[in-house]
mmCIF file of the C-alpha atoms, coordinates in Angstrom:
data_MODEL
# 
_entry.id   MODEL 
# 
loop_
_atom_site.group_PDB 
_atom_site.id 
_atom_site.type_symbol 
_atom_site.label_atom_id 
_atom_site.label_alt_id 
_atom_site.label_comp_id 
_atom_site.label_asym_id 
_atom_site.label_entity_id 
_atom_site.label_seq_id 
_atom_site.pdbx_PDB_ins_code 
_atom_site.Cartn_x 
_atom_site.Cartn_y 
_atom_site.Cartn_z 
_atom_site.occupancy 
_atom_site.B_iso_or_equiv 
_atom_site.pdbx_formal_charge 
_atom_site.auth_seq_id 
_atom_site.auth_comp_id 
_atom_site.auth_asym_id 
_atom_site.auth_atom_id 
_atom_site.pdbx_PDB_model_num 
ATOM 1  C CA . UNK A 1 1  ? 84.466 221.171 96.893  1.00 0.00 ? 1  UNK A CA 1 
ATOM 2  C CA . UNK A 1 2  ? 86.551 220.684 94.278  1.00 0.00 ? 2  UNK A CA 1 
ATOM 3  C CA . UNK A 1 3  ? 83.839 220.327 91.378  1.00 0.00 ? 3  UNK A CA 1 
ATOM 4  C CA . UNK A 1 4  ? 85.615 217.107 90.044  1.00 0.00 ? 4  UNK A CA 1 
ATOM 5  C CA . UNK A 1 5  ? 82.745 214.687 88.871  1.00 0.00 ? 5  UNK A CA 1 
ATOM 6  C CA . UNK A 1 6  ? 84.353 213.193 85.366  1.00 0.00 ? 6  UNK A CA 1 
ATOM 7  C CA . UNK A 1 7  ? 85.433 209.992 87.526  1.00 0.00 ? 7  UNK A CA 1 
ATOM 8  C CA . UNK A 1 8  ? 81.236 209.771 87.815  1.00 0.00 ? 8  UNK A CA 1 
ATOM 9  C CA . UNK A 1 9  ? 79.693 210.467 84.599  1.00 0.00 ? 9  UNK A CA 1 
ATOM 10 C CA . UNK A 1 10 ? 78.974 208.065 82.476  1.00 0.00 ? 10 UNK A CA 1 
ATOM 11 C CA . UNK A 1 11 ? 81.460 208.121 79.515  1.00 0.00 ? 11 UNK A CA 1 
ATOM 12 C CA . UNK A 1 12 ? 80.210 208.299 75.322  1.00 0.00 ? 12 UNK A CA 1 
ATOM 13 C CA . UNK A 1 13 ? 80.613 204.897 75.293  1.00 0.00 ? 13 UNK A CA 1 
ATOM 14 C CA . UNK A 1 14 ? 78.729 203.793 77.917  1.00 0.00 ? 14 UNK A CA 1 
ATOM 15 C CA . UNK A 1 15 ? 75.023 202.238 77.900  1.00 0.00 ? 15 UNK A CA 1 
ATOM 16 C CA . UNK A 1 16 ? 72.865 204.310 80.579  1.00 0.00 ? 16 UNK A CA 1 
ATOM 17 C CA . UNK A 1 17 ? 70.196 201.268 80.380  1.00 0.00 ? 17 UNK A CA 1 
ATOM 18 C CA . UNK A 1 18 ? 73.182 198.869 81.084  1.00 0.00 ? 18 UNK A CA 1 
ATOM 19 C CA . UNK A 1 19 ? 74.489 200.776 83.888  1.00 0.00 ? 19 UNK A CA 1 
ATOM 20 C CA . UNK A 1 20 ? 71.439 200.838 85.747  1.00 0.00 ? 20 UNK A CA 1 
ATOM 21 C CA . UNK A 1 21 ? 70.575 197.315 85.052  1.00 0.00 ? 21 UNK A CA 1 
ATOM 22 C CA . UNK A 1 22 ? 74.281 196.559 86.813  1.00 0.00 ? 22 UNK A CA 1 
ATOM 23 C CA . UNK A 1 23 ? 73.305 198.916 89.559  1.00 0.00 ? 23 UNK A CA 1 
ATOM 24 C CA . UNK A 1 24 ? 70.077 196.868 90.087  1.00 0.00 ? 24 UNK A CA 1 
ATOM 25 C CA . UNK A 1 25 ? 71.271 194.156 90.694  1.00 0.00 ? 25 UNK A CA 1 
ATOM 26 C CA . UNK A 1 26 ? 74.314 195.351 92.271  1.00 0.00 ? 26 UNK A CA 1 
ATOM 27 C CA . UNK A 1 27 ? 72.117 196.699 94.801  1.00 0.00 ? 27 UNK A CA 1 
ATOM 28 C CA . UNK A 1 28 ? 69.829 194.374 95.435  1.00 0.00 ? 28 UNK A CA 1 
ATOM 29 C CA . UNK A 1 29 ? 72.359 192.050 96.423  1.00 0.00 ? 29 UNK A CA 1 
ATOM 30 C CA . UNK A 1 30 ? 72.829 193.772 99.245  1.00 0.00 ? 30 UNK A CA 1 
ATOM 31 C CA . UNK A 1 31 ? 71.747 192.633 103.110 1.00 0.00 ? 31 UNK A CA 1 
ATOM 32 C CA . UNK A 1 32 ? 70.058 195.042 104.416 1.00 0.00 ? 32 UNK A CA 1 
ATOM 33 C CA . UNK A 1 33 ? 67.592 193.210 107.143 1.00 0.00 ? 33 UNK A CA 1 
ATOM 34 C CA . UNK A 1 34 ? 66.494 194.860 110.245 1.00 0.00 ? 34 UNK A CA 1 
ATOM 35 C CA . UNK A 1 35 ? 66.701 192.529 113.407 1.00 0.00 ? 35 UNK A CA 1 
ATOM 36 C CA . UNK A 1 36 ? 63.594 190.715 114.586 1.00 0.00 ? 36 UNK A CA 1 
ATOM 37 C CA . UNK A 1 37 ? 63.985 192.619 118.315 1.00 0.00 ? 37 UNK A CA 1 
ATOM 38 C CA . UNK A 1 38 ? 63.472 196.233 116.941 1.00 0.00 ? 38 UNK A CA 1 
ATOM 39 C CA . UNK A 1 39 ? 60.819 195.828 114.702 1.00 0.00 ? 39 UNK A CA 1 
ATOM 40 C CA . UNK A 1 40 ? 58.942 194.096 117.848 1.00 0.00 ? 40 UNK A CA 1 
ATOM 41 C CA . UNK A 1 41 ? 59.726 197.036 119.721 1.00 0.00 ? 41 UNK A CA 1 
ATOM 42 C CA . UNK A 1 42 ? 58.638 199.595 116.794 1.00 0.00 ? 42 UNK A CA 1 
ATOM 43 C CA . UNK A 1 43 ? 55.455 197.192 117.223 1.00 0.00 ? 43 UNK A CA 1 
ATOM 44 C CA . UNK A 1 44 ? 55.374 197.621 120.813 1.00 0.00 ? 44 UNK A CA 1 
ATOM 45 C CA . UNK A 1 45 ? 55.717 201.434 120.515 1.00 0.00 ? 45 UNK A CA 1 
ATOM 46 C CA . UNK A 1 46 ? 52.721 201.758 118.237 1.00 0.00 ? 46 UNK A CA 1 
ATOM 47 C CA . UNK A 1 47 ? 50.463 199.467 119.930 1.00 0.00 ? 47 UNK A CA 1 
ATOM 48 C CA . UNK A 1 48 ? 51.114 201.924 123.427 1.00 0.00 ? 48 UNK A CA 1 
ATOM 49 C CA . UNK A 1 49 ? 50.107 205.017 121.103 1.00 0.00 ? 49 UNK A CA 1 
ATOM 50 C CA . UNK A 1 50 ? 47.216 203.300 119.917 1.00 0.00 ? 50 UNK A CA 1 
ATOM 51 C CA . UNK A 1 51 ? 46.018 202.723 123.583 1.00 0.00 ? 51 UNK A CA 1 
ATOM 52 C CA . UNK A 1 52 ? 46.521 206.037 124.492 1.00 0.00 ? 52 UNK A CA 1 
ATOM 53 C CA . UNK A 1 53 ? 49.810 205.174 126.988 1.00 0.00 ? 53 UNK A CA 1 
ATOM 54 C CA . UNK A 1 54 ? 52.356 207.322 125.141 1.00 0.00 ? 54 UNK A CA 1 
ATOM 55 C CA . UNK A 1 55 ? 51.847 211.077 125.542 1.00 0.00 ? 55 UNK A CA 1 
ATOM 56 C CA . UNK A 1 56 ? 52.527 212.704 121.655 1.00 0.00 ? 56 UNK A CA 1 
ATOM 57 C CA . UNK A 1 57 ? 53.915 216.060 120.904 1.00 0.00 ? 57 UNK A CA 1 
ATOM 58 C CA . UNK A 1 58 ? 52.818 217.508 117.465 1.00 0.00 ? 58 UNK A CA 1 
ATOM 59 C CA . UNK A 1 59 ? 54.610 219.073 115.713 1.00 0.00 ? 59 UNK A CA 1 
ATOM 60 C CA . UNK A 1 60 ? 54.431 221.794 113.292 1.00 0.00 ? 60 UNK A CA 1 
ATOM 61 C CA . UNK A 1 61 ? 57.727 222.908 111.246 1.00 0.00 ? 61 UNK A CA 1 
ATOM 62 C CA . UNK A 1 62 ? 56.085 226.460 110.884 1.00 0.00 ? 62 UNK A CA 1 
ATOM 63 C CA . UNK A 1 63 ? 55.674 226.856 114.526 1.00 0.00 ? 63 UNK A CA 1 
ATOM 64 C CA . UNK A 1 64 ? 59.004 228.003 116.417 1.00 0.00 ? 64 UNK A CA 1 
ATOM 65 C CA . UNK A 1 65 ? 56.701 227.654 119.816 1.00 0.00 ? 65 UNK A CA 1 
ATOM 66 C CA . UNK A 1 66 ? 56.467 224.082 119.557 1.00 0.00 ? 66 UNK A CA 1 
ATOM 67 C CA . UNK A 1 67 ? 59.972 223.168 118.876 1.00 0.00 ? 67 UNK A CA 1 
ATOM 68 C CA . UNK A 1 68 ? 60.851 225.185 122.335 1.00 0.00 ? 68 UNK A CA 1 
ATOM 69 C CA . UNK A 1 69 ? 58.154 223.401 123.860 1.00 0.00 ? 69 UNK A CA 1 
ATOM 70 C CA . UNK A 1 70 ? 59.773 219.714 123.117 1.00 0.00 ? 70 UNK A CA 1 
ATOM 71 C CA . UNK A 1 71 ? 63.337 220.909 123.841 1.00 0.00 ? 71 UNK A CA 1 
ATOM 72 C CA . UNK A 1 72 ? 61.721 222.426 127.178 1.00 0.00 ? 72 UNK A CA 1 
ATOM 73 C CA . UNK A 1 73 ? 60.523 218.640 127.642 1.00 0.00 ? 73 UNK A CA 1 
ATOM 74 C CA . UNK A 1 74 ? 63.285 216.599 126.505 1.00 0.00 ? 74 UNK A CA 1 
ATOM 75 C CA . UNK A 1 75 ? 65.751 219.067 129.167 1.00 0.00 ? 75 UNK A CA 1 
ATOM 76 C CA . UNK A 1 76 ? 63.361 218.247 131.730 1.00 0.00 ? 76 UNK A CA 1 
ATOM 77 C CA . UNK A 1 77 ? 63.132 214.126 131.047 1.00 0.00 ? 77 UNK A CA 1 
ATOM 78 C CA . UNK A 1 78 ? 59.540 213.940 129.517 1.00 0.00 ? 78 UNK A CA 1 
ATOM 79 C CA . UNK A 1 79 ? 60.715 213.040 126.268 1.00 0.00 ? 79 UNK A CA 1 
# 
């Protein structure tokens, strides 16, 4: 990295409560819509844990044992 951020800063003369205003809006101008199908099939996916179909692996970031345990699964297709 070359540690070169003066192109990002915002200069003396510059209004921080203008610049975000422009960023607002800049933003939020922005189409960012998720298609119809997946969130059906996010839908889909939660009503099959909620009826018990999907088997669920738990996971715990402190415990190396369970992170072998899914890779163990995913190499042998249960995932």
């Amino acid at each position: 990295m070359t540690n070169n951020f003066d192109g990002y800063k915002l200069l003396k003369d510059d209004d921080p409560f203008k610049e975000c205003y422009e960023w607002f809006w800049q933003l939020l101008g922005e189409d960012n819509v998720i298609p119809k199908s997946f969130l059906e099939h996010l839908q889909e996916i939660i009503r099959r844990i909620d009826a018990g179909e999907e088997k669920l692996i738990y996971f715990n970031l402190d415990d190396d044992k369970t992170f072998e345990q899914i890779m163990e699964c995913e190499s042998n297709g249960n995932v």
